[in-house]
Each structure stands twice: as structure tokens, then as C-alpha cells.
GUDODO-631771 format. One record per residue (C-alpha): residue number from 1; residue in one letter; x, y, z. Coordinates in nm, 2 decimals. Example, Ala and Ser with C-alpha at 12.3 -4.5 7.8 and 13.67 -1.06 7.14 Angstrom:
2
(1,'a',(1.23,-0.45,0.78))
(2,'s',(1.37,-0.11,0.71))
This chain:
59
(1,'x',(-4.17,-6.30,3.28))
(2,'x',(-4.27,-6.05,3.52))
(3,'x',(-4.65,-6.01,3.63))
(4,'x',(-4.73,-5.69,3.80))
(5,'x',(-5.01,-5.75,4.07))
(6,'x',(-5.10,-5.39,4.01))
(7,'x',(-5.26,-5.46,3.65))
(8,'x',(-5.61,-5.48,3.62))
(9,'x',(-5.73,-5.79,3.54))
(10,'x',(-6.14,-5.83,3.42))
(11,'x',(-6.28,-6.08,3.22))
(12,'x',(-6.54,-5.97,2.96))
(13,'x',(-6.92,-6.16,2.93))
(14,'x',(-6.78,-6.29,2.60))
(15,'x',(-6.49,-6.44,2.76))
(16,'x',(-6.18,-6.23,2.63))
(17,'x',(-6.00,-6.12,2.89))
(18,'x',(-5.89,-5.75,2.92))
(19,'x',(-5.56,-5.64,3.05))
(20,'x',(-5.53,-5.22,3.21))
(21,'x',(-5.14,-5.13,3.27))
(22,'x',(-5.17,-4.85,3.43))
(23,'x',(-4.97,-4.53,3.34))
(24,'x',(-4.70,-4.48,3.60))
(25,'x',(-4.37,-4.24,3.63))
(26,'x',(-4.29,-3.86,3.52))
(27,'x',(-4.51,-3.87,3.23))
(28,'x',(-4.81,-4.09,3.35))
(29,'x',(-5.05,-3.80,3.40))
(30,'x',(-5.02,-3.75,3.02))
(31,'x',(-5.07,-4.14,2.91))
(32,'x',(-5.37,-4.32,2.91))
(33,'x',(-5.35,-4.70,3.02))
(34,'x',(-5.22,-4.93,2.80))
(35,'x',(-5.50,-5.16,2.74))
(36,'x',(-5.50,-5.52,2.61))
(37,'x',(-5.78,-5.78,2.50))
(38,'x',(-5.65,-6.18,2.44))
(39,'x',(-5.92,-6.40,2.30))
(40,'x',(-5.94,-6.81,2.29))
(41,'x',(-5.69,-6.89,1.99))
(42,'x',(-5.48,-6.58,2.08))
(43,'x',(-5.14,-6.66,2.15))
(44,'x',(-5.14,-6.50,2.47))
(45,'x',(-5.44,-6.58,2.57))
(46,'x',(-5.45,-6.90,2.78))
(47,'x',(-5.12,-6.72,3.00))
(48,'x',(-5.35,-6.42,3.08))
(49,'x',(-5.66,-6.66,3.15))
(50,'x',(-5.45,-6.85,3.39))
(51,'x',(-5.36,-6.53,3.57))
(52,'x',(-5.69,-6.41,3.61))
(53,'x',(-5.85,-6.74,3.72))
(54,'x',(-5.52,-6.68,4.00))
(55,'x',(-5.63,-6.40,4.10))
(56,'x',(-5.97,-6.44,4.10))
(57,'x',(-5.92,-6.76,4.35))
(58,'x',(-5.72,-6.54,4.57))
(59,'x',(-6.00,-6.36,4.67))
């Protein structure tokens, strides 16, 4: 799996964390971000935790 450092990464007060793709290419002025919540039990969720807990280390 690919992980672009250029998605926004945030976690919420109630612990979900929020994924913003943002649009790119020809028809990106047009788009709006793709935007994705994961919340504990989610099966996503504990890969996009780890990624922001990454990230937020790095800093």
C-alpha cells in the first residue's frame, strides 16, 4: 500500500481520525477533497491511527 505524505491527517476530539486527499490533476479545480473518517472498530481504522501517531512523532 502506498501512503501519500501529502494527505491531511487530523485527529478529531472524539478520537476518529479524518483523512483529506486532496484533489489533484486536470480536473482537480472542479473536485472537492475526498474526505474520510475511520473510527475504533473500523476496519481501517487502527492502519490510519498508526499513520497519524507517525506523523505526529515526526514533528
Amino acid at each position: 500500500m502506498i501512503v501519500a505524505e501529502n494527505w491531511n491527517l487530523m485527529r478529531r476530539e472524539d478520537g476518529a481520525v479524518l483523512v483529506r486527499v486532496p484533489s489533484t490533476g486536470a480536473f482537480a479545480a472542479g473536485l472537492p477533497d475526498a474526505v474520510f473518517t475511520f473510527r475504533a472498530g473500523d476496519p481501517q481504522y487502527q492502519f490510519w491511527h498508526d499513520e497519524w501517531k507517525r506523523r505526529e512523532d515526526a514533528e
